[in-house]
BAVEX-57340 format. One record per residue (C-alpha): residue number from 1; x, y, z. Coordinates in nm, 2 decimals. Layout:
REM BAVEX-57340
<pt num="NUM" xx="X" yy="Y" zz="Z"/>
...
END
This chain:
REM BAVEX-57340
<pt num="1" xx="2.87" yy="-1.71" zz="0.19"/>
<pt num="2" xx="2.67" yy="-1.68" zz="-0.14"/>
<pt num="3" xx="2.44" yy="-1.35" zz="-0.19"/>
<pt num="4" xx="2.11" yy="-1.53" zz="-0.01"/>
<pt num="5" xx="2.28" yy="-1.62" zz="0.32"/>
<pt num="6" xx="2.39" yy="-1.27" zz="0.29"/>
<pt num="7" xx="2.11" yy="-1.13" zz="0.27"/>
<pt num="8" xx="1.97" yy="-1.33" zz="0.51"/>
<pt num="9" xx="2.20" yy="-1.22" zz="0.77"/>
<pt num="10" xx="2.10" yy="-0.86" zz="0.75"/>
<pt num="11" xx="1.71" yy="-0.88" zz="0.70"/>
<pt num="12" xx="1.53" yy="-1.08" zz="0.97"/>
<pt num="13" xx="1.28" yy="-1.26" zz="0.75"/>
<pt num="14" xx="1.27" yy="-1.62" zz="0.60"/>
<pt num="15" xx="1.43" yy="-1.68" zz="0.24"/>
<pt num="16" xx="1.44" yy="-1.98" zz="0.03"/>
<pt num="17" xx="1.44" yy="-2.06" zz="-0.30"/>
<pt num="18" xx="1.12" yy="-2.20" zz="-0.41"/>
<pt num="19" xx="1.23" yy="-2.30" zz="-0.76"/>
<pt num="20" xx="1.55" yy="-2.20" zz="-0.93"/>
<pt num="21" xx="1.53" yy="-1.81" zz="-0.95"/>
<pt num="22" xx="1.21" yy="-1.75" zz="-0.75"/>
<pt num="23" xx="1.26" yy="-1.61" zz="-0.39"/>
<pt num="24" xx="1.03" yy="-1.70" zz="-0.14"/>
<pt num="25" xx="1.03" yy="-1.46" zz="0.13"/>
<pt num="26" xx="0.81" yy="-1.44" zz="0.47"/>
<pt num="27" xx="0.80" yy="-1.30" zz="0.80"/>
<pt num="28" xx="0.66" yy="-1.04" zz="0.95"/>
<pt num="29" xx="0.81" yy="-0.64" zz="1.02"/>
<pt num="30" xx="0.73" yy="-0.33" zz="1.20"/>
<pt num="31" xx="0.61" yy="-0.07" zz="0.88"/>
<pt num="32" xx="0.53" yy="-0.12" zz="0.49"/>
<pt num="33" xx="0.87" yy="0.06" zz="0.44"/>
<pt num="34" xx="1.05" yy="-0.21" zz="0.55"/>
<pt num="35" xx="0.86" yy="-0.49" zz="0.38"/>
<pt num="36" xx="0.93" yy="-0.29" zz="0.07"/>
<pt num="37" xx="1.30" yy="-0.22" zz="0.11"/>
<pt num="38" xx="1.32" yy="-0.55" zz="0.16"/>
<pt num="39" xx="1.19" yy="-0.69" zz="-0.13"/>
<pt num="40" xx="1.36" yy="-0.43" zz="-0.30"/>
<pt num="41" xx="1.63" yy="-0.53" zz="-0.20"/>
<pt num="42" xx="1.55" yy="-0.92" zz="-0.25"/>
<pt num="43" xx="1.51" yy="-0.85" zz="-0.60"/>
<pt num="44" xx="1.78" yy="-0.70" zz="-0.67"/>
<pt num="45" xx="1.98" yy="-1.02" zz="-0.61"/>
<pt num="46" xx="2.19" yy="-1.18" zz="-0.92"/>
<pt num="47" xx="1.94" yy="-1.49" zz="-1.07"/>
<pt num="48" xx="1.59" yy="-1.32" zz="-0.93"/>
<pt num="49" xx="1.36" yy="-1.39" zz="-1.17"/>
<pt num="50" xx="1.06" yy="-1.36" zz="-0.92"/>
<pt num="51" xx="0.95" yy="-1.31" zz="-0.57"/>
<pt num="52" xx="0.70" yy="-1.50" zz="-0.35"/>
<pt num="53" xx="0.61" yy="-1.22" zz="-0.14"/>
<pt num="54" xx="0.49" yy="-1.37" zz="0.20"/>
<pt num="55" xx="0.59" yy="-1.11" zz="0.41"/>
<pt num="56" xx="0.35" yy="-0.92" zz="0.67"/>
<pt num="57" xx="0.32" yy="-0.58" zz="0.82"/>
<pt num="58" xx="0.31" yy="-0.61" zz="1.22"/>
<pt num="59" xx="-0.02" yy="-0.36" zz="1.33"/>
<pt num="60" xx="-0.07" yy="-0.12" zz="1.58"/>
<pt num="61" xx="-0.37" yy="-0.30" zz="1.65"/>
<pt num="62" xx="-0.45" yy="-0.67" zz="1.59"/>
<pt num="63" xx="-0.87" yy="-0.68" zz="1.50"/>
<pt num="64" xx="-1.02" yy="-0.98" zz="1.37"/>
<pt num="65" xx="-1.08" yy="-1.01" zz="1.02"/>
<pt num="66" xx="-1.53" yy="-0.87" zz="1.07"/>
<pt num="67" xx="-1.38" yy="-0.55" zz="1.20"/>
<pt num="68" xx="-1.11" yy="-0.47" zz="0.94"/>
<pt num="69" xx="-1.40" yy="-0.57" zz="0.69"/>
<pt num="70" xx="-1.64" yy="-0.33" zz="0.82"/>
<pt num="71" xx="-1.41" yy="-0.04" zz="0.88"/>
<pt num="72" xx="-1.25" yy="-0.09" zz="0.53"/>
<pt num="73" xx="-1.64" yy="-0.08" zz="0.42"/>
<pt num="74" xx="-1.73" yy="0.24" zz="0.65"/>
<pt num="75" xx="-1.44" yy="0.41" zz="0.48"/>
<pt num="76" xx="-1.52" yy="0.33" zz="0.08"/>
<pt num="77" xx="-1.88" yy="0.42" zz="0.14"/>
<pt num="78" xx="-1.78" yy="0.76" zz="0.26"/>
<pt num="79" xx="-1.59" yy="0.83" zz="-0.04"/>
<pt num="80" xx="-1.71" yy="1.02" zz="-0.28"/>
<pt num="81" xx="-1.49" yy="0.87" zz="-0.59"/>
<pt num="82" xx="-1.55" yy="0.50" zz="-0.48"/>
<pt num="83" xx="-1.94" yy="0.59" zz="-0.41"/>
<pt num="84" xx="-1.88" yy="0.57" zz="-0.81"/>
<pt num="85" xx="-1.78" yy="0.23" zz="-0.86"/>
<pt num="86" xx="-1.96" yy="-0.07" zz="-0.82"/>
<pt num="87" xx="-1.81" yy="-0.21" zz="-0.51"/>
<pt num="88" xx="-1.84" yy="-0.57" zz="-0.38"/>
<pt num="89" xx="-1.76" yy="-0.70" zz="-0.07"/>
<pt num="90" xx="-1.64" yy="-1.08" zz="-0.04"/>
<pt num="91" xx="-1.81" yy="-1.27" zz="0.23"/>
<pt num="92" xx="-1.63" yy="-1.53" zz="0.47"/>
<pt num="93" xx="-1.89" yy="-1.84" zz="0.29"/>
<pt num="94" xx="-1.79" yy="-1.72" zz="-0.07"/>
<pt num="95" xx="-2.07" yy="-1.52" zz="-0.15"/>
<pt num="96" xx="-2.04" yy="-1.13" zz="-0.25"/>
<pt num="97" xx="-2.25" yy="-0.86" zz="-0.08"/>
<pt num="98" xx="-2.31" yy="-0.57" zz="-0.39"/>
<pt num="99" xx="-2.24" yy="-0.24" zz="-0.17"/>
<pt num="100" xx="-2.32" yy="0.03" zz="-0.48"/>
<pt num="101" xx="-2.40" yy="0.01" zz="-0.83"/>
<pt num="102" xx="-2.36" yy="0.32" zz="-0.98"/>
<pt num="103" xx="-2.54" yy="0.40" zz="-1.32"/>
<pt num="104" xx="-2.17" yy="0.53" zz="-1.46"/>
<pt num="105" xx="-1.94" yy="0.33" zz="-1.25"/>
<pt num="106" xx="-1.56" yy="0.41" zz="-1.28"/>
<pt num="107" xx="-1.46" yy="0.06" zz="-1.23"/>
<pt num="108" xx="-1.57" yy="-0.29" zz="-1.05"/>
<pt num="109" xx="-1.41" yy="-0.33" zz="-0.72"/>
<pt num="110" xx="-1.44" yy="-0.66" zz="-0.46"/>
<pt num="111" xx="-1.26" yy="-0.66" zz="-0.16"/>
<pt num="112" xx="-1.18" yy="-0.95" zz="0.08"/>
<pt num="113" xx="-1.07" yy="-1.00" zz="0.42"/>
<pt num="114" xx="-0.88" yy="-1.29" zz="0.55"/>
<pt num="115" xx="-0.56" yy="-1.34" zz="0.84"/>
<pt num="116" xx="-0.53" yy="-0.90" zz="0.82"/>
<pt num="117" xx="-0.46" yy="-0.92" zz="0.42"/>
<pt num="118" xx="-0.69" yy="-0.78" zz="0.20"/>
<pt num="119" xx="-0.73" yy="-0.85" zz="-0.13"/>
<pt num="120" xx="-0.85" yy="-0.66" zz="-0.45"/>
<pt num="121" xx="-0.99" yy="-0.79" zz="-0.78"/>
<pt num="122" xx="-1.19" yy="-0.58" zz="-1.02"/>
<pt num="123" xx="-1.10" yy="-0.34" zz="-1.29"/>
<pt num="124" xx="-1.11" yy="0.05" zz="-1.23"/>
<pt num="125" xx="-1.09" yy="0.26" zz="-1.51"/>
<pt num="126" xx="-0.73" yy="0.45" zz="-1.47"/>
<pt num="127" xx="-0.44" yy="0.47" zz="-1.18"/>
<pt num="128" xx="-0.58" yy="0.68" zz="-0.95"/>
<pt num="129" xx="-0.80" yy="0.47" zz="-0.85"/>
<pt num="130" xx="-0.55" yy="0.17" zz="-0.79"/>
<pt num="131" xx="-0.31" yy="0.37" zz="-0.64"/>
<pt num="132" xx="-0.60" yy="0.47" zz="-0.38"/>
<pt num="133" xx="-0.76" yy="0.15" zz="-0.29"/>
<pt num="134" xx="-0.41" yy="0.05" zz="-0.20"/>
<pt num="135" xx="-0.38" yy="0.34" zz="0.05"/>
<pt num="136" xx="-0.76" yy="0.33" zz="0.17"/>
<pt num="137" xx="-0.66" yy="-0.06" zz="0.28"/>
<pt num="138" xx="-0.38" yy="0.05" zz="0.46"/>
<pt num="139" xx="-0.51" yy="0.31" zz="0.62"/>
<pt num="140" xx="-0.77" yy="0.04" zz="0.83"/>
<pt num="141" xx="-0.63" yy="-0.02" zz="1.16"/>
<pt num="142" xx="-0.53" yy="-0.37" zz="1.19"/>
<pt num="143" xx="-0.45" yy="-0.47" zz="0.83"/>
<pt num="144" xx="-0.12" yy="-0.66" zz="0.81"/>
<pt num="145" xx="-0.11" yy="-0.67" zz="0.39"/>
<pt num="146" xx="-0.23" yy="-0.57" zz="0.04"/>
<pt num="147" xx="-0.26" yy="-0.79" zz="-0.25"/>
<pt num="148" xx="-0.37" yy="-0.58" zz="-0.55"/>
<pt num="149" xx="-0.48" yy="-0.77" zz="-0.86"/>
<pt num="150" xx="-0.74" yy="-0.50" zz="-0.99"/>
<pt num="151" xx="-0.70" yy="-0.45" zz="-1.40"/>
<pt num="152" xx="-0.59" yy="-0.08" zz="-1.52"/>
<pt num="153" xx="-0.46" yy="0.08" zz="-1.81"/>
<pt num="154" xx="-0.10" yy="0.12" zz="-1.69"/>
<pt num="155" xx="0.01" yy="0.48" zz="-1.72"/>
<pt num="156" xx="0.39" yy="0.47" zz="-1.70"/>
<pt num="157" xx="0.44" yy="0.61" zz="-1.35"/>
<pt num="158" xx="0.35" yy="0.95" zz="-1.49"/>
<pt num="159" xx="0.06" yy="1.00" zz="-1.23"/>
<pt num="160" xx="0.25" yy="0.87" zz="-0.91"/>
<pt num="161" xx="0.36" yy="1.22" zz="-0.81"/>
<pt num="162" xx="0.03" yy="1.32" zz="-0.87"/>
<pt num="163" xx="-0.14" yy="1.03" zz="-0.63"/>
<pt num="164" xx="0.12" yy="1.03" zz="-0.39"/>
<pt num="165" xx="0.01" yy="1.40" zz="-0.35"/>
<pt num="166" xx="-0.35" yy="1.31" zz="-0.37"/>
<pt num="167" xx="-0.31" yy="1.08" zz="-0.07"/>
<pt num="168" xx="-0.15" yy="1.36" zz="0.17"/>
<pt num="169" xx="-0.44" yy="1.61" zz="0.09"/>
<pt num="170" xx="-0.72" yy="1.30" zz="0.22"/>
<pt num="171" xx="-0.52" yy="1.22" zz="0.48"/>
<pt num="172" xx="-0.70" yy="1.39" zz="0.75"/>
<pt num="173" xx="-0.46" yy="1.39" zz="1.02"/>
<pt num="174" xx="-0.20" yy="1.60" zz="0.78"/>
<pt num="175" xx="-0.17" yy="1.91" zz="0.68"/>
<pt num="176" xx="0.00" yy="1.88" zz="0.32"/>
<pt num="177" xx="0.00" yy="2.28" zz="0.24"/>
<pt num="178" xx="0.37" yy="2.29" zz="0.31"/>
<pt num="179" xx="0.46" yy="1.98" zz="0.15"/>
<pt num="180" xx="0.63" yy="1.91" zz="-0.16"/>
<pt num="181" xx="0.70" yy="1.54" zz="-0.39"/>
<pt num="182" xx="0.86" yy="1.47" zz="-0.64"/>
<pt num="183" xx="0.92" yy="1.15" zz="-0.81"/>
<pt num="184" xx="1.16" yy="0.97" zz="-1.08"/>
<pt num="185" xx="1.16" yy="0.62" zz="-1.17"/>
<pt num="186" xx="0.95" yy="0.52" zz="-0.88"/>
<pt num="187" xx="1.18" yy="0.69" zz="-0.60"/>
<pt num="188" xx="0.94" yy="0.95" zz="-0.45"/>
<pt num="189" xx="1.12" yy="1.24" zz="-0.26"/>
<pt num="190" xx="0.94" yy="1.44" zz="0.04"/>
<pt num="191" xx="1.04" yy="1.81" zz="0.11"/>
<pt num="192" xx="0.86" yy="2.14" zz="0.23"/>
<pt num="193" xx="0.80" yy="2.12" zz="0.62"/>
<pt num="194" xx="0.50" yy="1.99" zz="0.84"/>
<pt num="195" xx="0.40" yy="2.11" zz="1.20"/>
<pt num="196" xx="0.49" yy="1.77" zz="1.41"/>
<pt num="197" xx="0.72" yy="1.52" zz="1.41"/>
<pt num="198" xx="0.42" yy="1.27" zz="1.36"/>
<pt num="199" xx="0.32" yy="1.44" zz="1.09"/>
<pt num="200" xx="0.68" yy="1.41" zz="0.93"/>
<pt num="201" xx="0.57" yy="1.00" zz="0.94"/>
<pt num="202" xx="0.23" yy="1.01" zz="0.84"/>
<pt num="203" xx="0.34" yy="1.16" zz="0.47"/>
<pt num="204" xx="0.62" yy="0.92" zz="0.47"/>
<pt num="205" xx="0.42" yy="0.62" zz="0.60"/>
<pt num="206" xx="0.14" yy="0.77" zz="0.30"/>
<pt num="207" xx="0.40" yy="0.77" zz="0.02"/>
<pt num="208" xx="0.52" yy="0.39" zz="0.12"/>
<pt num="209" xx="0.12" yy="0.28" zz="0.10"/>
<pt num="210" xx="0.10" yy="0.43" zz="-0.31"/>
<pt num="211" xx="0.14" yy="0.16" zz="-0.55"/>
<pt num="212" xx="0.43" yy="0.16" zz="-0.74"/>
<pt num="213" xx="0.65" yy="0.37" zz="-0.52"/>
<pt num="214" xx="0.98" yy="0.17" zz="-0.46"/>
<pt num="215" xx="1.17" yy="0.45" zz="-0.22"/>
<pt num="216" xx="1.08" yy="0.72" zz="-0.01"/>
<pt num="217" xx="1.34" yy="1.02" zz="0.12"/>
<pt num="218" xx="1.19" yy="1.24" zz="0.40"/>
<pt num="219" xx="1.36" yy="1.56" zz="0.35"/>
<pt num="220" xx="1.04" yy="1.75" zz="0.60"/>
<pt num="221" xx="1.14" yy="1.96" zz="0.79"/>
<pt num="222" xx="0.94" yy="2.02" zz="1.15"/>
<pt num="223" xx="0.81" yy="2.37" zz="1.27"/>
<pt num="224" xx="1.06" yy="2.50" zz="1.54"/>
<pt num="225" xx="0.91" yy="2.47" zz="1.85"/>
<pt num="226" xx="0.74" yy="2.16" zz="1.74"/>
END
């Protein structure tokens, strides 16, 4: 059994090769954490040049594409760092609806809709920002994937400690003030302790929606008599 049908055996997705040394891989799985051990782990594989990521996120909540697209809407405009870019908002005929134009925008962001998976093209001005429109798309009930193609200065990785914390202070149904991250080469480690088991998830499930994060390890610990 060569290193594919191995693979195959243990992850219950579908795997081909669609060209010598490109894996295509589809299917769909319960959390982002396991769409992104997986193609962690796909990649990994002797003779992986590239990977034809196909695979889905299962949601909560099914919604139909107009309801992600206004909720995902709803939340940008009450933002206060994306109420400075200009934002646009791909409509199903092709056209673009202009939501804000901002005299000093940070960046140009457009956003589409389509089968759950929404897509972002644009240039913002550092990683913050892309690291953030990442999350704020996940965060929509009924989203099933993230395709990021906005334009950024690349910053090394040096910031992702410093978003991944970021995105557990906006999270609104977590309390972060007990909560500690740390991060090397992508690998982002959660310690400290948090007041419910559900919140122990939420700042993992937070830290998997960052771009660029590879690997989380929950170390929280819950508040006895949570």
């Amino acid at each position: 059994m060569d290193d594919l049908e191995l693979l195959c055996a243990e992850i219950p997705l579908q795997l081909s090769w669609s060209r010598p040394g490109v894996l295509a891989m589809s299917g769909e799985v319960p959390r982002l954490a396991d769409k992104k051990r997986a193609l962690g782990r796909a990649a990994a594989l002797p003779g992986i040049k590239a990977i034809v990521d196909g695979v889905t996120v299962r949601p909560d909540r099914p919604l139909d594409d107009h309801t992600i697209r206004e909720d995902l809407r709803d939340a940008l405009l009450e933002d206060d760092l994306f109420r400075r870019c200009v934002l646009f908002e791909a409509q199903p005929d092709g056209s673009a609806l202009l939501l804000l134009a901002p005299d000093e925008a940070l960046g140009e962001v457009c956003y589409a809709v389509q089968d759950g998976i929404v897509t972002w093209s644009g240039a913002v001005a550092d990683m913050v920002l892309k690291r953030l429109v990442h999350v704020m798309a996940w965060w929509v009930p009924g989203v099933r994937d993230v395709v990021d193609s906005l334009e950024v200065p690349d910053d090394g990785g040096e910031g992702l400690a410093a978003a991944v914390r970021l995105v557990h202070h906006r999270d609104p149904f977590l309390s972060a003030d007990h909560l500690d991250v740390t991060v090397e080469e992508g690998v982002v480690v959660l310690s400290g302790q948090v007041a419910t088991p559900e919140e122990r998830r939420l700042a993992e499930d937070d830290a998997w929606a960052v771009w660029d994060v590879v690997e989380v390890v929950n170390r929280l610990d819950v508040a006895a008599g949570a």
